[in-house]
C-alpha positions, 0 to 999 in steps of 0.5 A: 793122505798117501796111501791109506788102509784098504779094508774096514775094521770089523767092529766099524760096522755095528757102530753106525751114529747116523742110524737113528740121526738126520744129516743133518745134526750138527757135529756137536750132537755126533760126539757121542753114539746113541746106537751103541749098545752092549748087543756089539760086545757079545758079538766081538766078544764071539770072535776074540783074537787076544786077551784083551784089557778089562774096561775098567784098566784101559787108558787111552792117549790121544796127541792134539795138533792144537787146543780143542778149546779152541771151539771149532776146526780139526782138533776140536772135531777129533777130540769130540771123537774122543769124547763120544769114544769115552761116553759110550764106552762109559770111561773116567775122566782119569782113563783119558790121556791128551797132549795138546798143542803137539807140533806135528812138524816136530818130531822129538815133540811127538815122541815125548808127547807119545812116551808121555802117555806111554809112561802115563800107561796108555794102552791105546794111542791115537795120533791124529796129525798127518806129521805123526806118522813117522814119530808114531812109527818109530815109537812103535817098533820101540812098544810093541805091546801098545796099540797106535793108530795115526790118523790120515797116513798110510803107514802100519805093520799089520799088528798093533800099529795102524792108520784111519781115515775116511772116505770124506771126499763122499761128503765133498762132492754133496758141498760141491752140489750145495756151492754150485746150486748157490754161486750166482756168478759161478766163481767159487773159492777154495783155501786148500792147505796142500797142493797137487802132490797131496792126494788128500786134500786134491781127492777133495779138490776134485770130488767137490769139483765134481759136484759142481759140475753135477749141477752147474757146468759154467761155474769154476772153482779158484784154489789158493794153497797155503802149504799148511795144515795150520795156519791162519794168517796164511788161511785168511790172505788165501781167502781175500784173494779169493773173494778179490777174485770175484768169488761168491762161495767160499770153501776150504779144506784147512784146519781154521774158520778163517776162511768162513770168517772172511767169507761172512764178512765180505757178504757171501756163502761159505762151505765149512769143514771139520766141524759145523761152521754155522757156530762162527758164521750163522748167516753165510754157512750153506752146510758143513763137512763133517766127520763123527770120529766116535765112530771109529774111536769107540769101534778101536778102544772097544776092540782092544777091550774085548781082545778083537783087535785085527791090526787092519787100517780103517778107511770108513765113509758115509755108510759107516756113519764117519762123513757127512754133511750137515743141515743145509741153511734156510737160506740156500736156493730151492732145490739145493736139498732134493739134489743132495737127497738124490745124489746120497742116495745114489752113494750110500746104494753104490750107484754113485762112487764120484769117481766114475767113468772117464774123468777130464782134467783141467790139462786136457788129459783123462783119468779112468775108463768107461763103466769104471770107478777109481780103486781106493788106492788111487783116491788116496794115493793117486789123485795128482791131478785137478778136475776140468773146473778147476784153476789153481791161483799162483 
């Protein structure tokens, strides 16, 4: 959200999950990083900045929006970063520090669940909610000897405080050509926790929008925001209104499966996030948009081992193995998966960044200029806008 990191983390590269498995995996086999090996460590071990820590002594904190017990959604998926981090890096139990259920809209809670895994001594921390930024920073400045990574913001200090996030909306715009080959009345849902003022969440709006358009120019994507992260009796009133509207495919951008939930049951398609949906709604998940967070956990709690920490932000996408979709349901309209095929292939070759050239939005205005493409900058601090397609429910 905001303005996020502009540069990848060094040791992202050779830590690349996807490499030896399908798009199609569901997120549960991503925890881990079968691709990993000890040839990453002799590299970074080359180009040591620091001293680091011996494996056997580091301790890593992790600060959890909700319960990953729950099964499904944003705090499972992260936690099931959390554990590939620990499987490939061949850490204890003991070594694992998680403070659960932390309000991110309330600060004090954060900074004691933060001086909690400090005085546990954790060396690493990672807080995973947008509302932990600024306890995060304060905690920071207040140890400067401990590592913090805030995951979705955009504040850091270039030294052991730093923020992640990923270019998820690569992984939107393919659900966008899935939900536009398969909408029959070109009416498409979309619960969103944020609204235009949130880059994040609109980047995604549109980027799915565009993908639509990719594939089926008369269909229309309905948004309905709940004005928060969390929030699942909000989630599922977004969601009836959209399947009251008409709606046949039901997509969202919030932290439950509720609207996947509601989908099932009204008999249409849903679209999931986080984690793969297909567990709580067999028969109606076309795909799912999915993050493989070990990804970046193992490449940061490696750096801080070796001493190959940069203190440069990380913004990863489906090159580097963060984003992806998964499997396309058996029952999705023929076709859907040869247009997916061509139009990741056109991404991972930069032939397509989604954002390109002159973009058209739905006040009649324009965003960008021919042969161009938005600058990262502008996608996760500057997108307040909404693509041609799209209409925003009051």
């Amino acid at each position: 959200m905001k303005i996020r990191a502009k540069e990848l983390m060094a040791l992202l590269c050779t830590v690349m999950l996807f490499s030896g498995c399908g798009a199609g995996q569901a997120v549960d086999d991503y925890a881990t990083n079968e691709g990993y090996s000890s040839t990453q460590s002799e590299e970074a071990a080359a180009g040591k900045t620091g001293t680091g820590i011996p494996k056997e002594d580091i301790k890593v904190g992790v600060l959890h929006l909700t319960d990953p017990a729950e099964g499904g959604g944003y705090t499972y998926t992260h936690d099931l970063g959390i554990q590939g981090m620990q499987q490939n890096l061949g850490l204890s139990d003991e070594q694992i520090v998680r403070k659960i259920n932390v309000d991110d809209t309330d600060a004090a809670a954060a900074e004691t669940a933060i001086q909690e895994c400090v005085d546990e001594g954790c060396q690493i921390i990672f807080t995973t909610s947008w509302g932990y930024m600024d306890p995060t920073e304060k905690m920071a400045e207040k140890y400067p000897d401990i590592y913090f990574c805030h995951g979705t913001g955009y504040k850091s200090n270039g030294k052991k405080f730093i923020n992640y996030f990923g270019r998820i909306y690569q992984a939107r715009y393919l659900s966008g050509i899935v939900a536009g080959m398969n909408t029959k009345d070109n009416k498409i849902g979309y619960v969103a926790a944020q609204g235009i003022d949130n880059s994040e969440v609109t980047g995604g709006i549109d980027a799915f929008a565009i993908g639509v358009a990719s594939v089926n120019p008369d269909a229309k994507i309905y948004v309905k925001v709940t004005n928060s992260w969390y929030d699942p009796k909000g989630e599922e009133a977004a969601a009836k209104e959209l399947l009251d509207k008409g709606c046949d495919v039901m997509a969202q951008h919030c932290d439950t499966a509720y609207p996947q939930i509601m989908a099932e049951d009204a008999g249409v398609y849903g679209i999931g996030y986080n984690s793969d949906m297909r567990k709580e709604t067999p028969n109606s998940c076309l795909c799912s948009v999915v993050w493989n967070w070990s990804a970046y956990y193992t490449a940061a709690v490696q750096s801080v081992i070796e001493g190959t920490w940069t203190g440069e932000n990380y913004y990863g996408g489906m090159k580097e193995g963060l984003v992806e979709i998964t499997d396309l349901a058996g029952f999705c309209a023929e076709g859907t998966q040869e247009k997916v095929d061509e139009a990741k292939a056109n991404i991972l070759s930069g032939e397509c960044n989604v954002f390109d050239g002159v973009i058209e939005t739905n006040t009649g205005d324009t965003v960008g200029e021919d042969g161009g493409t938005l600058d990262d900058a502008t996608i996760t601090g500057g997108i307040n806008w909404y693509y041609k397609n799209v209409e925003v429910l009051e």
